[in-house]
N, C-alpha and C positions, 0 to 999 in steps of 0.2 A: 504494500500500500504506500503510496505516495505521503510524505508527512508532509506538515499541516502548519504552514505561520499566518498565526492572528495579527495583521499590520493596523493597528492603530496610529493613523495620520489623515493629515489635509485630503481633499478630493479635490478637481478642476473639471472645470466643463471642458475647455479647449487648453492644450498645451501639456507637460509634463515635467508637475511639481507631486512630491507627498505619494500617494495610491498610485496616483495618477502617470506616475513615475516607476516605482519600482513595483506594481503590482503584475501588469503584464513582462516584465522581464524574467520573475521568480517563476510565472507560471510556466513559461518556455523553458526552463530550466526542472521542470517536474514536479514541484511546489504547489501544493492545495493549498491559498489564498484566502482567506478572510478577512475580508477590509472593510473596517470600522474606519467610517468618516466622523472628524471632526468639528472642519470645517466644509463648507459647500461653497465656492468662489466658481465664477466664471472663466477663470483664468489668473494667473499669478499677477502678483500686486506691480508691478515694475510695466505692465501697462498702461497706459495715461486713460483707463477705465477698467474697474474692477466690482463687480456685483457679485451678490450673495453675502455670506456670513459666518463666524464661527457659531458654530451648534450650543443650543441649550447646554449644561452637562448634563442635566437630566433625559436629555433624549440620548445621551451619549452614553452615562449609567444603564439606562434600559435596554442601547444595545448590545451592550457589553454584556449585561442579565441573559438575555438571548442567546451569544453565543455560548452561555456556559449551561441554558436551558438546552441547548441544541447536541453538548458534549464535547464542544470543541478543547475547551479548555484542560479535557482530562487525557487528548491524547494530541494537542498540538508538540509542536518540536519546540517552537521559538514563538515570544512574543514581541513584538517590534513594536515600539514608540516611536514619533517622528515629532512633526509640527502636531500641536496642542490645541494652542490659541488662547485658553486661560488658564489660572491656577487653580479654578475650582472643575475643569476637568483633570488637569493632570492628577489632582484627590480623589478623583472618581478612575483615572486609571491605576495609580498607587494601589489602592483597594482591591484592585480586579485582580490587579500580579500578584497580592498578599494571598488574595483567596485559591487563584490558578496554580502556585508555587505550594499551596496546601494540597490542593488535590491532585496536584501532579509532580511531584517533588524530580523531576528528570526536565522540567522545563526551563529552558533558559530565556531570561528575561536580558534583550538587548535593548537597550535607550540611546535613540540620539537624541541628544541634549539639544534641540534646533531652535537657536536663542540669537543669532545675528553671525556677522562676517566683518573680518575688518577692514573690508572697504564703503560697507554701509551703516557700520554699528550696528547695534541692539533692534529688533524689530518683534520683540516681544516685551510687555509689561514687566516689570520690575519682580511682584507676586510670581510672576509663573517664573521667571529667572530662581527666586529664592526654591519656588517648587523645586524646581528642577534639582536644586543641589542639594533642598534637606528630605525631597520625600520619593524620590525618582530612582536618583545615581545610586545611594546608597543600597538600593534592592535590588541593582540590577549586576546580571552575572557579566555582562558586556558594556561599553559605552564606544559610541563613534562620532568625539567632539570632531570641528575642524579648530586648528589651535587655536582661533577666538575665543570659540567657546570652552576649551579647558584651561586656556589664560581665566576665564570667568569664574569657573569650576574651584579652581585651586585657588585663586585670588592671589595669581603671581605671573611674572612675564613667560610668553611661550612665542621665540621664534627661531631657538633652534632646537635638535633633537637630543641635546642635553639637558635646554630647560623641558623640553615634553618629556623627559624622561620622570625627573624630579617632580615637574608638578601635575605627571599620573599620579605617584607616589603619594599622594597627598588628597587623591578621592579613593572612596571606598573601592571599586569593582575591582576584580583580580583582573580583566585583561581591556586593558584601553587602545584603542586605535585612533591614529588621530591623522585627520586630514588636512593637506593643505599651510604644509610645512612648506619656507623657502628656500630650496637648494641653493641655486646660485640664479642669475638673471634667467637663466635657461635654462630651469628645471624647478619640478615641486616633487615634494617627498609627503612618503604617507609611512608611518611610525605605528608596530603594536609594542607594544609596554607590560609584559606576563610575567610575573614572579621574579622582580630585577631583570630578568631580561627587555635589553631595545634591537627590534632590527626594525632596518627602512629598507623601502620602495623609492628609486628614484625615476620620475619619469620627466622627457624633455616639457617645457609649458610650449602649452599650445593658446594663441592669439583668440580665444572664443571665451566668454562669461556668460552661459546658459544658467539658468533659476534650474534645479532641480538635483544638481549634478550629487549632490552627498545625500539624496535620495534613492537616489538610481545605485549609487554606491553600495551605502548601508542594507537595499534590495539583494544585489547582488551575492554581500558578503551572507547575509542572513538563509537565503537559500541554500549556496552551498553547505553552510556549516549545518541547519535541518538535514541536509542529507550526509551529512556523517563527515565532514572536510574538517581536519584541522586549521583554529583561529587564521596559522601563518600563510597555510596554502589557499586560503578561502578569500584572503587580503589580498593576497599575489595575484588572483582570477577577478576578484572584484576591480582592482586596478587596472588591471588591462581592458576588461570590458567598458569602464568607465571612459579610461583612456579612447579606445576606438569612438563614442559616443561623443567626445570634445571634438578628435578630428574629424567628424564629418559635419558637426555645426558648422553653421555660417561665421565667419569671425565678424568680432563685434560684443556689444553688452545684450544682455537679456533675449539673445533669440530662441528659439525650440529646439531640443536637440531630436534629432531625425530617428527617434525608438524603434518603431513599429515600419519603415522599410530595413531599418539596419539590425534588425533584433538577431539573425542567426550569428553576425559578427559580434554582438555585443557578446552573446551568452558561450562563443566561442570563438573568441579572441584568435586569431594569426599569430598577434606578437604576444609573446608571454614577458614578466619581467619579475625577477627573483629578487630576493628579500637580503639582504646583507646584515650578518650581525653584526651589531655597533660594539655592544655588550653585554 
């Protein structure tokens, strides 16, 4: 039987951010999908018009009642957290992985913390930022900041892979992945962080800034490791898929990345790119 991730994130009507991102790439990868929207938007916010809304939590509570009415929670692999949109859902999903990790004690709880970038700052409330690090991180078996947001986490600088080393070291989860390290002018690295150990991924930067990309990522990684991949190899696959995904965007800020005609290269990447221990 194919396993089973519960993705709790954003939805969009047009383009690919949140579900709307990595839900169709896990499935192509064999992944039984369950996606809990949080929010309902038209389209990501970096359009010069954006309709729709973050959800009640209570509509969000009751969906979540649903999937565990339904069984999902007692035989999912992974439960993924993405974009939120308040703090008074991220307490309604806190609750849902307290009760899921009761009834299913084999299930890993991965969070991306998805609290801003820093070339835009902060694009979530303050409340859900605190969420995030007192009532989220700490329960989760995984986290996939990009170094903004583990600079935030840790409440200390992160932009090289020394300080992302240190300042995993300093939230709860046993294994951190962090995205969106600066290599050098012409390259970005992506860092797991597991029991003192640090290895990166270095891959060249590519001239494109799509909305969605550490959604598509955190999909990617979450899939494989449901289906039984170790963190290190699962980071390796997700990066390169990602990777193919930037190069065939249009270059430029906020365009779409091309998913759904590029989806067999995404989900199996050409170029592979290996993980280097630092330490």
């Amino acid at each position: 039987m194919s396993p089973t991730v519960i993705s709790i994130q954003s939805q969009v009507v047009h383009g690919h951010v949140g579900n709307s991102a990595a839900a169709f790439p896990m499935r192509a990868l064999g992944v039984n999908v369950a996606e809990v929207p949080t929010t309902i938007l038209s389209n990501h916010p970096h359009y010069a018009t954006t309709r729709g809304c973050v959800l009640e939590p209570s509509l969000v509570a009751d969906l979540l009642r649903g999937v565990e009415e339904r069984g999902l929670a007692n035989r999912a692999a992974i439960v993924l957290s993405g974009f939120l949109g308040s703090a008074a859902i991220a307490d309604e999903v806190a609750a849902f992985v307290v009760r899921a990790k009761r009834a299913n004690p084999r299930l890993i709880y991965l969070c991306d913390p998805v609290m801003g970038d820093s070339d835009i700052g902060f694009f979530v409330p303050a409340e859900l930022r605190t969420a995030f690090a007192e009532r989220l991180v700490p329960i989760a078996h995984m986290v996939t900041p990009n170094a903004f947001e583990l600079a935030a986490l840790a409440e200390r600088p992160v932009s090289t892979l020394t300080e992302a080393a240190v300042a995993a070291a300093h939230i709860e989860p046993a294994t951190v992945i962090v995205t969106g390290l600066a290599g050098d002018q012409r390259s970005v690295c992506t860092a797991l962080v597991k029991d003192g150990d640090l290895w990166a991924v270095t891959t060249p930067r590519i001239d494109s800034r799509p909305a969605g990309t550490g959604d598509l990522f955190t999909g990617l990684l979450a899939a494989r490791i449901a289906k039984g991949a170790a963190a290190l190899s699962a980071m390796e696959a997700a990066v390169a898929g990602t990777f193919v995904a930037l190069t065939l965007t249009p270059a430029g800020t906020w365009e779409e990345m091309p998913i759904v005609p590029s989806i067999a290269a995404i989900v199996e990447p050409c170029e592979s790119f290996t993980a280097i221990r630092i330490f």
